[in-house]
C-alpha positions as a Python dict, from the first residue, in 0.01 Angstrom:
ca = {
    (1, 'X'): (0, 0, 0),
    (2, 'X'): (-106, 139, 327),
    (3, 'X'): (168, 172, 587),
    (4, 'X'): (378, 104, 295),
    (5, 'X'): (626, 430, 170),
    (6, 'X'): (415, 305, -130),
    (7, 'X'): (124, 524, -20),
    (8, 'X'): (84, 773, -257),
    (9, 'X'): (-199, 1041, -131),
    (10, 'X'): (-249, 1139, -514),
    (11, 'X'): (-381, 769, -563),
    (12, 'X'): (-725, 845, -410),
    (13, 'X'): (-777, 847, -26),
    (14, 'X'): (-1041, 676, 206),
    (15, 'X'): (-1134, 671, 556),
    (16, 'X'): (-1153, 313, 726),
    (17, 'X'): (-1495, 264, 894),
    (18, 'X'): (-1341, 140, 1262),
    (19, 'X'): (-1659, -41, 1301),
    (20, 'X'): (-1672, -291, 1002),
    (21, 'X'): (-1277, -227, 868),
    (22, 'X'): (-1472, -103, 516),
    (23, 'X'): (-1376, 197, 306),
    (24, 'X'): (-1596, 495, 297),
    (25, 'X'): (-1541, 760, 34),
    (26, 'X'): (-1472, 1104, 79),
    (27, 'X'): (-1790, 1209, -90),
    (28, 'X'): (-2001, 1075, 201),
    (29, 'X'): (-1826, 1282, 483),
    (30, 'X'): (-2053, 1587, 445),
    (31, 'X'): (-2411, 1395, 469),
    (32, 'X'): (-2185, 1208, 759),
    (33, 'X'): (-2134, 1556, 945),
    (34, 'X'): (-2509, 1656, 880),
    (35, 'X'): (-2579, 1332, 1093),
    (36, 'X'): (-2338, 1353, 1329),
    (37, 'X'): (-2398, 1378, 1716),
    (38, 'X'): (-2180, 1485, 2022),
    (39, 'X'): (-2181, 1258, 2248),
    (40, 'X'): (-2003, 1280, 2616),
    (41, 'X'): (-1707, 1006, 2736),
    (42, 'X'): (-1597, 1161, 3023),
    (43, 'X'): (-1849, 1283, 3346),
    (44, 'X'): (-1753, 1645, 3435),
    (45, 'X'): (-1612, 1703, 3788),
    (46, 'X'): (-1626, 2111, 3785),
    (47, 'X'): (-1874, 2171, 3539),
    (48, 'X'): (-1661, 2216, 3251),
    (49, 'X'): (-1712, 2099, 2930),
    (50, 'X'): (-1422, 2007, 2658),
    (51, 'X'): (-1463, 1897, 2295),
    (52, 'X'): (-1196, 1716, 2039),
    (53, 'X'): (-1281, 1733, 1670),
    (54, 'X'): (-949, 1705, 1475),
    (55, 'X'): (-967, 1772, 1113),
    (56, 'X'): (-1063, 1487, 936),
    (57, 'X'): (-1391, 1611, 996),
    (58, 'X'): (-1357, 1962, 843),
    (59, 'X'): (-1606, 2024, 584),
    (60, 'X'): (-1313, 2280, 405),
    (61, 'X'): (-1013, 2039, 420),
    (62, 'X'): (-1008, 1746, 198),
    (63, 'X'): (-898, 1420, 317),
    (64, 'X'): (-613, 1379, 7),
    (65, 'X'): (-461, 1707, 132),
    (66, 'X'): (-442, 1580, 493),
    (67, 'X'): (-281, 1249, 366),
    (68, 'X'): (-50, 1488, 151),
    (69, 'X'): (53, 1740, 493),
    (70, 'X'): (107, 1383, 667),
    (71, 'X'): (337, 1222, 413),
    (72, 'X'): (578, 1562, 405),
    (73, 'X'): (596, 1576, 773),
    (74, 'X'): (624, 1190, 841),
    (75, 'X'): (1030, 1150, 787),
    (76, 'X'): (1055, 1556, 1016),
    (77, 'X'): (1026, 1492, 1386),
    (78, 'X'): (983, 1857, 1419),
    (79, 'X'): (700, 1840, 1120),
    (80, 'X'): (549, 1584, 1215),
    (81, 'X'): (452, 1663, 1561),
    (82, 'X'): (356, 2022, 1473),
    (83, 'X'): (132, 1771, 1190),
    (84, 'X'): (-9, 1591, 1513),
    (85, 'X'): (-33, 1872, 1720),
    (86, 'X'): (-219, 2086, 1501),
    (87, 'X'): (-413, 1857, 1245),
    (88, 'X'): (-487, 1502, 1487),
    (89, 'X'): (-548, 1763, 1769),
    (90, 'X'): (-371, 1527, 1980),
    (91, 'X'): (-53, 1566, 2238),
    (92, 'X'): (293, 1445, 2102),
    (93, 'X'): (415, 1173, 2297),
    (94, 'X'): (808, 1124, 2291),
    (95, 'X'): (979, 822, 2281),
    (96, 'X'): (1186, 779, 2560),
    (97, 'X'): (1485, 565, 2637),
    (98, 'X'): (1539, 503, 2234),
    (99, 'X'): (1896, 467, 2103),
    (100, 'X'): (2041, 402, 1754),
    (101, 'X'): (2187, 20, 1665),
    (102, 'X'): (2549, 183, 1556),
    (103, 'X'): (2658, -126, 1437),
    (104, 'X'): (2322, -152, 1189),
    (105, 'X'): (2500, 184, 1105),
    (106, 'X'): (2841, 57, 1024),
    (107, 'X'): (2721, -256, 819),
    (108, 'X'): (2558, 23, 587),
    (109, 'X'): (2814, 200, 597),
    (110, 'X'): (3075, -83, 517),
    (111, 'X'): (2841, -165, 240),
    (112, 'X'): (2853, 170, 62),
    (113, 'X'): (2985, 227, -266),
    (114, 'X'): (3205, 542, -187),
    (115, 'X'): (3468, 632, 59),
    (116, 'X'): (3576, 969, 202),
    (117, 'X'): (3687, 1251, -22),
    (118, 'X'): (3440, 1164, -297),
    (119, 'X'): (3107, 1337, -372),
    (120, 'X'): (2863, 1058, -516),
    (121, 'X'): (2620, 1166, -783),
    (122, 'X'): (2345, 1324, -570),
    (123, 'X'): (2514, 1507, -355),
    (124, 'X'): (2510, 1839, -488),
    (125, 'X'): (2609, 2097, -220),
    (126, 'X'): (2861, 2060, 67),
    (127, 'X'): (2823, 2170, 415),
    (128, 'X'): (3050, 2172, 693),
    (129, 'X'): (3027, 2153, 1109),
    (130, 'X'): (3310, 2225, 1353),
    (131, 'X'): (3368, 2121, 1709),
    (132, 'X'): (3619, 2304, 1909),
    (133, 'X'): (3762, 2080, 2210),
    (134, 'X'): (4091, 2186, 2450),
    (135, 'X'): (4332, 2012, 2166),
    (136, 'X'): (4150, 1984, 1895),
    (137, 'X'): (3921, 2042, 1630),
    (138, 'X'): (3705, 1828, 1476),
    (139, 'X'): (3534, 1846, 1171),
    (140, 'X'): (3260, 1690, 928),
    (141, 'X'): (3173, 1764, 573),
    (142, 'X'): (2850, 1653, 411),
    (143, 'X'): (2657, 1646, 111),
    (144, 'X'): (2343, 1685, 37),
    (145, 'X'): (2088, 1643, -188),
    (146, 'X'): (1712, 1611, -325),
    (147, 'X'): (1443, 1530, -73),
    (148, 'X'): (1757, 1597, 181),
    (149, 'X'): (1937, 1297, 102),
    (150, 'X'): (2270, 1361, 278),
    (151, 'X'): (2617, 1179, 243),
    (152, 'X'): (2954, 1184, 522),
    (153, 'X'): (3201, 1304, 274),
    (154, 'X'): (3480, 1373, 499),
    (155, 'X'): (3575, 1353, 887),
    (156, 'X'): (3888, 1516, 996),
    (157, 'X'): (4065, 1549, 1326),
    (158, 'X'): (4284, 1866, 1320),
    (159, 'X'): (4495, 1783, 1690),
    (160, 'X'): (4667, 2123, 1861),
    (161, 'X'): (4534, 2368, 2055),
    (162, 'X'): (4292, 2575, 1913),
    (163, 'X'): (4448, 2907, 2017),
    (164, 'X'): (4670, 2867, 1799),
    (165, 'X'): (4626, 3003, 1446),
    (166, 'X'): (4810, 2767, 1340),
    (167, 'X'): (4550, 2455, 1411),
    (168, 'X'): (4285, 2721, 1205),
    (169, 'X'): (4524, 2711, 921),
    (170, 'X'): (4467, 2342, 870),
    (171, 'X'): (4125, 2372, 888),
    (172, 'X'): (4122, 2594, 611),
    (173, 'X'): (4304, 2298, 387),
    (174, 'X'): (4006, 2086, 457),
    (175, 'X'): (3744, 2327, 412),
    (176, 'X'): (3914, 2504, 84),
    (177, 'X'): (4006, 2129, -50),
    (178, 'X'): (3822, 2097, -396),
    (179, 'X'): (3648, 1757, -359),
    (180, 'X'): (3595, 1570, -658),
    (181, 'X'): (3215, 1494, -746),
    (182, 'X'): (3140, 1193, -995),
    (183, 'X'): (2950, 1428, -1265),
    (184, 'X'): (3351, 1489, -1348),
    (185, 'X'): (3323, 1849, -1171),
    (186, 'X'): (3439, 1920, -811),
    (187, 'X'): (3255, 2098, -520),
    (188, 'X'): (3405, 2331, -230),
    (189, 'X'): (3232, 2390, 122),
    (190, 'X'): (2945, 2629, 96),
    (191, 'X'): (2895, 2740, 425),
    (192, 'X'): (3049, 2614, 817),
    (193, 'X'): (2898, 2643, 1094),
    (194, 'X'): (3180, 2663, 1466),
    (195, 'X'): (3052, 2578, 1765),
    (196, 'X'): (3168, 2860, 1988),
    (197, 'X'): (3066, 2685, 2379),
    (198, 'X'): (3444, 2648, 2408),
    (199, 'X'): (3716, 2949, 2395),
    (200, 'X'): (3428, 3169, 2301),
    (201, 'X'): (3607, 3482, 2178),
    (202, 'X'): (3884, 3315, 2022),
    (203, 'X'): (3636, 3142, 1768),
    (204, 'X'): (3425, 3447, 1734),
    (205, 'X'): (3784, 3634, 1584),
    (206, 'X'): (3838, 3304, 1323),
    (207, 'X'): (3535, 3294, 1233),
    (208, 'X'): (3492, 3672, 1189),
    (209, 'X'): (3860, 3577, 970),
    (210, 'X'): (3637, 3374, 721),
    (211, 'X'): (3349, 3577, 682),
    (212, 'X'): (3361, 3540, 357),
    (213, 'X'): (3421, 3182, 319),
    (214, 'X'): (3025, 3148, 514),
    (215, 'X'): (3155, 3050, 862),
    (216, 'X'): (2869, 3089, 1095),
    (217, 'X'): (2959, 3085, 1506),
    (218, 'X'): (2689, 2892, 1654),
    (219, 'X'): (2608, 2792, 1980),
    (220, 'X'): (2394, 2468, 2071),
    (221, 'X'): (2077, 2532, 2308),
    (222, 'X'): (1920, 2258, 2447),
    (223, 'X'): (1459, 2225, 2526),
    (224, 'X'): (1194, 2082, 2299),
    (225, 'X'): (979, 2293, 2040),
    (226, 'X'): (1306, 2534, 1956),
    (227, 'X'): (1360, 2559, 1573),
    (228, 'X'): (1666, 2409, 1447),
    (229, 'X'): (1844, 2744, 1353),
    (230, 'X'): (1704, 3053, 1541),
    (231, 'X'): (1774, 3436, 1423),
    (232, 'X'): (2130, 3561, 1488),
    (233, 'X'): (2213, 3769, 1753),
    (234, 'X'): (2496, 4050, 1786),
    (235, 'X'): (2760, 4018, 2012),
    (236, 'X'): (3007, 4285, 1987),
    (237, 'X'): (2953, 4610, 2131),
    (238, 'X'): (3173, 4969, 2136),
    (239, 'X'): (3308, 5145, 2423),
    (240, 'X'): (2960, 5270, 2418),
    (241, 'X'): (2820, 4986, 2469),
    (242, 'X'): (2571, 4977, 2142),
    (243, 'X'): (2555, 4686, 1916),
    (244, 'X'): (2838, 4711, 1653),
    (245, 'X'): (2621, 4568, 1300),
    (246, 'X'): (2891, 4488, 1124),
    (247, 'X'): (3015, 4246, 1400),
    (248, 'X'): (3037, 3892, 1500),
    (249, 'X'): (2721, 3746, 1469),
    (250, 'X'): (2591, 3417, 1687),
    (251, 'X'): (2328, 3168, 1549),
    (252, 'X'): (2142, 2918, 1835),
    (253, 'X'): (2073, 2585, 1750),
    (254, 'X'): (1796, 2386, 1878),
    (255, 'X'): (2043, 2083, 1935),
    (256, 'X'): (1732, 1837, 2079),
    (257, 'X'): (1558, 1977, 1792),
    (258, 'X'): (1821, 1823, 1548),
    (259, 'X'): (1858, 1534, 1737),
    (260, 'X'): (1572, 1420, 1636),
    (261, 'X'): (1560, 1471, 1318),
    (262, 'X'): (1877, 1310, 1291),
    (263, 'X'): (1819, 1002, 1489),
    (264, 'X'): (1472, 974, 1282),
    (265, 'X'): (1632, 995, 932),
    (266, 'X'): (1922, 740, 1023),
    (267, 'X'): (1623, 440, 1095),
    (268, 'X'): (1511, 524, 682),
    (269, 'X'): (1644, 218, 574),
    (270, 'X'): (1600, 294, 161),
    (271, 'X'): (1703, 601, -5),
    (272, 'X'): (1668, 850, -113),
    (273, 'X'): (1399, 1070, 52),
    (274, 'X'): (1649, 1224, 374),
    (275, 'X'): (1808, 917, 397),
    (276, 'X'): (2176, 923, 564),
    (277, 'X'): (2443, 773, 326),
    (278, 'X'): (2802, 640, 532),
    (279, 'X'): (3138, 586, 318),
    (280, 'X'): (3264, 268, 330),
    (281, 'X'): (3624, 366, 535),
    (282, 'X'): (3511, 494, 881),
    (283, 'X'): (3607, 309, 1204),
    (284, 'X'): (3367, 192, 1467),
    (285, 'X'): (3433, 452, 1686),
    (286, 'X'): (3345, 693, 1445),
    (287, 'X'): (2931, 512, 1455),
    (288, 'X'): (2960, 444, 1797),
    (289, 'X'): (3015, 819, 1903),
    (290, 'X'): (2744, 961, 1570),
    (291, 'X'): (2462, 719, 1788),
    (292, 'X'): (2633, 830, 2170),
    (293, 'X'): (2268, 1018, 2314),
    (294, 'X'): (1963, 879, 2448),
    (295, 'X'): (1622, 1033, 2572),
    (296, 'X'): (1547, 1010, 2856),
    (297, 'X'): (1295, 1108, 3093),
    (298, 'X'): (1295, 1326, 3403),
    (299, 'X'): (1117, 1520, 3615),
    (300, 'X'): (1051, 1866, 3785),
    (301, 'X'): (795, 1989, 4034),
    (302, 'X'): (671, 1667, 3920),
    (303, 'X'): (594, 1754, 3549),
    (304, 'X'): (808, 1530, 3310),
    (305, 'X'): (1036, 1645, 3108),
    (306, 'X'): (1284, 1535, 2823),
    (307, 'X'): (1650, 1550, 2829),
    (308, 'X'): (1969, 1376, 2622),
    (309, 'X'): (2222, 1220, 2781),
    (310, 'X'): (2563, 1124, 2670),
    (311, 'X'): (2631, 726, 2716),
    (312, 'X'): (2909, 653, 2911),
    (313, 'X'): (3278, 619, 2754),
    (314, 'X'): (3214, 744, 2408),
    (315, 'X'): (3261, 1064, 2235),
    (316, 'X'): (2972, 1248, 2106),
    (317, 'X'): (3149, 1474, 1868),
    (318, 'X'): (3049, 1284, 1533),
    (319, 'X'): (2702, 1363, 1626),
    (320, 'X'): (2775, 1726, 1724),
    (321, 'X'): (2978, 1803, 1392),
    (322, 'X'): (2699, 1612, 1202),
    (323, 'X'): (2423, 1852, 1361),
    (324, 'X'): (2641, 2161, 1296),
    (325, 'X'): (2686, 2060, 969),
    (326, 'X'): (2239, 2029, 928),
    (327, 'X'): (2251, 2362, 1058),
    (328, 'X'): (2477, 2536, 804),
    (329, 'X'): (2274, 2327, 563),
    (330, 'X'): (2000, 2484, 646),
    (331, 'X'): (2169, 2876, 686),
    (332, 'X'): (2274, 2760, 282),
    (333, 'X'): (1928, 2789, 175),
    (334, 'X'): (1908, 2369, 147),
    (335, 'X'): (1470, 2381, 147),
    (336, 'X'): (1485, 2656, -115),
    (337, 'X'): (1702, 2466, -353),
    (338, 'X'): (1634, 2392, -732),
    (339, 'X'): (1811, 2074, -684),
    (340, 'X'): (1710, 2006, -1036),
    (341, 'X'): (1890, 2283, -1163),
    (342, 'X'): (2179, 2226, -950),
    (343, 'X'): (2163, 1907, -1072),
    (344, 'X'): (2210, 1989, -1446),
    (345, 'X'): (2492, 2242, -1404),
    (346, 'X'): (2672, 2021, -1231),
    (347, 'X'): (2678, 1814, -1501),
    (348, 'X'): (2756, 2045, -1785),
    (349, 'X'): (3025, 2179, -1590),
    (350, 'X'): (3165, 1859, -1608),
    (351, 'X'): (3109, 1807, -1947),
    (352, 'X'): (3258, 2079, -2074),
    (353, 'X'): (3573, 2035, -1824),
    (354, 'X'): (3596, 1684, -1972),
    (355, 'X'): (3612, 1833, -2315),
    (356, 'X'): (3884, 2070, -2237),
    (357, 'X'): (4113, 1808, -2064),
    (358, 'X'): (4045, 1607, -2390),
    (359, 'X'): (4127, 1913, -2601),
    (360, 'X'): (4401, 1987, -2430),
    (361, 'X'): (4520, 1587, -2484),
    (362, 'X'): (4473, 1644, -2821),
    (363, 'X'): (4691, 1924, -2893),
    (364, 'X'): (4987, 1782, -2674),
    (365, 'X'): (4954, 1465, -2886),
    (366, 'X'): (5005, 1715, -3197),
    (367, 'X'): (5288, 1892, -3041),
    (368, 'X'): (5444, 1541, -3023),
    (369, 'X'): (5377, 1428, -3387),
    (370, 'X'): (5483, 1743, -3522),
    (371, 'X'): (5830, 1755, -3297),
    (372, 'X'): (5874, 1410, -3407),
    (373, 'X'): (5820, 1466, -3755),
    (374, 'X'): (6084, 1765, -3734),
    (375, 'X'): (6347, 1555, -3601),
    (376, 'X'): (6325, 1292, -3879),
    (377, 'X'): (6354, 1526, -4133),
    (378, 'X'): (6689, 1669, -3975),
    (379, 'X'): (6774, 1318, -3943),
    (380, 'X'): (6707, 1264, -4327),
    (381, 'X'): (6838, 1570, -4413),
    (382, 'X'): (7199, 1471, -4232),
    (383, 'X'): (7153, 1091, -4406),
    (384, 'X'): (7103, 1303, -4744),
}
C-alpha cells in the first residue's frame, strides 16, 4: 500500500534501505546511529562547515509518528510544507505554472447526486463568502464536513449597486434562507465573511448591520507563509483618535495561502477526507472562473518569487467567494468541531421534526373523520 491513500502509519512502518530496496525495522535505527559516520559531499570554499540530519534519524522520534505528522499534513499545502520544512529539513519547492483541468471539474460536478439548495448528508455546517464588485454582489454558500469534506450548496448573483441597501437586503434572503439538509432537518449560514477591497466603508457599516448574524469584513493579502486567517484588527477610531473596541473589526486573509489549499484539495479525486463536492446544475462558466489563477514565477533583485495571476477573459470571483467562504469556515471553529456530535443532533432533530409533522397528520386526519362522522349523523337525523 505504499503511495497508496491505503497507507495506514498504524500498520507498522519501515525504512527502505536505498542501497538494496530491503526493509529495515525500526528497532535497528539506534545500533544504526551508534555506527554512523559524517561524511563530507561538498568541498568548502570559505571554511565553513554545514550539516543536514532531518529527523528520521532522531533517536526520540519514532518513525510511525513521523509517517503519522506526514499523512495529516499531506492533503494541507500550508501543513505540509511546514511538515517538509521542519521534519525533511529540506526547502519547499513550489510548483509553478500549474492550473486546474475545469472541465475534469464540471464532469464531477455533472455527475453529482445533488443540486443547489440541498445540504447532502455530511455536510453539517454552512459557511458563506461575499464578493463586492461595482454592480454586484456575489455570493457562495458551502458545507462542510468531517475530515473537511466541503460541498457548493448555493451560488447567487445579487445584480445592483452595492450602495444601495437595497442590493444588502437580498443578500440577507440568501443568507437567512433555511436550506433543507437530507437528515430531514434544515441548516442556516453560520458565519460570512465580505470582502471589503471595494467601497470599503460602505461594507464595514453592513457588515457592522449583521453583527450578529457572524458577518466578518475581510480583506485578501497576498505573499507566501501568511496564515489563512490572521488576528483582527480595529478600524474605527473617535474624534480622539483611539481605537473604538466595540467597532468594526477587519480580518486578513492569506489569499495565496488558500489558494493552495484549495487548488490541492480539488485534484483529491475520492472522498471524503477534504475532498470538494460540485452540484450537478452549475454552468461552465461557473468552473471555468473557480480554476481562473495560475503560479507563476517572477523575479526581484534577482531572487524568485511566487505570484497568481488571473487568466485572461474569465472571472475569478467563484474562486474568491469560495476562499472567503474557507475563511469564515475557519473563524466558525471548523478544526475544533465534534463533527460526530454534530452529526447525531442533526439527526435527532430530524427525527423528532418528522414525528411532529406525522403527529400533526394524524390529528388533521381525526379532525376529518370526526367532522365527517358529525355530518352523517345530521344527515340521518333529517332522514329519521
Amino acid at each position: 500500500d505504499k503511495g497508496t491513500d491505503k497507507a495506514d502509519p498504524r500498520n507498522g512502518v519501515y525504512y527502505i534501505c536505498e542501497q538494496c530496496d530491503r526493509p529495515i525495522e525500526e528497532s535497528h535505527k539506534l545500533p544504526m546511529l551508534r555506527q554512523g559516520q559524517w561524511r563530507a559531499t561538498a568541498i568548502s570554499q570559505n571554511n565553513s562547515i554545514g550539516f543536514h540530519l532531518n529527523e528520521l534519524y532522531s533517536p526520540w522520534r519514532r518513525w510511525g509518528d513521523i509517517a503519522l505528522d506526514f499523512e495529516a499534513a499531506r492533503l494541507d499545502p500550508y501543513q505540509f510544507r511546514v511538515w517538509w520544512n521542519t521534519s525533511l529539513g529540506l526547502p519547499f519547492e513550489l510548483a509553478e505554472g500549474e492550473k486546474l483541468d475545469w472541465e475534469r471539474l464540471y464532469d464531477r460536478g455533472q455527475n453529482s447526486d445533488y443540486s443547489q439548495g440541498f445540504v447532502p448528508m455530511g455536510g453539517l455546517i454552512l459557511t458563506a463568502g461575499v464578493d463586492v464588485q461595482g454592480d454586484r454582489l456575489e455570493c457562495s454558500i458551502w458545507a462542510w464536513g468531517k475530515d473537511m469534506q466541503s460541498w457548493l450548496i448555493q451560488y447567487e448573483v445579487i445584480l445592483g449597486d452595492p450602495l444601495k441597501d437595497e442590493v444588502w437586503q437580498q443578500l440577507d434572503q440568501v443568507l437567512l434562507r433555511d436550506y433543507p439538509h437530507e437528515s430531514g432537518n434544515t441548516l442556516n449560514v453560520t458565519a460570512t465573511c465580505v470582502d471589503s477591497g471595494y467601497n470599503t466603508q460602505d461594507v464595514y457599516a453592513q457588515v457592522k448591520k449583521r453583527k450578529h448574524q457572524h458577518w466578518y469584513a475581510i480583506k485578501g493579502v497576498a505573499g507566501a507563509n501568511r496564515p489563512l486567517v490572521s488576528r483582527p484588527s480595529y478600524q474605527e477610531i473617535n474624534y480622539k483618535g483611539r481605537v473604538i473596541k466595540r467597532g468594526i473589526q477587519l480580518y486578513t486573509i492569506g489569499v495565496d495561502t488558500a489558494k493552495e489549499t484549495i487548488y490541492a484539495r480539488s485534484k483529491i479525486e475520492t472522498p471524503p477526507a477534504k475532498y470538494i463536492n460540485f452540484p450537478n446544475d452549475l454552468d461552465a462558466n461557473w468552473y471555468e472562473g473557480f480554476a481562473s489563477e495560475v503560479m507563476v514565477t517572477k523575479h526581484k533583485h534577482g531572487q524568485p518569487y511566487y505570484v497568481w495571476e488571473k487568466l485572461a477573459g474569465v472571472n475569478n470571483e467563484p474562486l474568491d467567494c469560495f476562499i472567503y467562504a474557507l475563511a469564515a469556515a475557519y473563524l466558525a471553529g471548523v478544526t475544533r468541531m465534534r463533527w460526530g456530535k454534530l452529526e447525531e443532533d442533526l439527526k435527532a432533530e430530524g427525527r423528532r421534526q418528522e414525528a411532529e409533522g406525522e403527529d400533526r397528520e394524524d390529528g388533521e386526519e381525526k379532525k376529518v373523520r370526526k367532522r365527517k362522522r358529525k355530518s352523517d349523523w345530521v344527515l340521518n337525523g333529517r332522514k329519521w
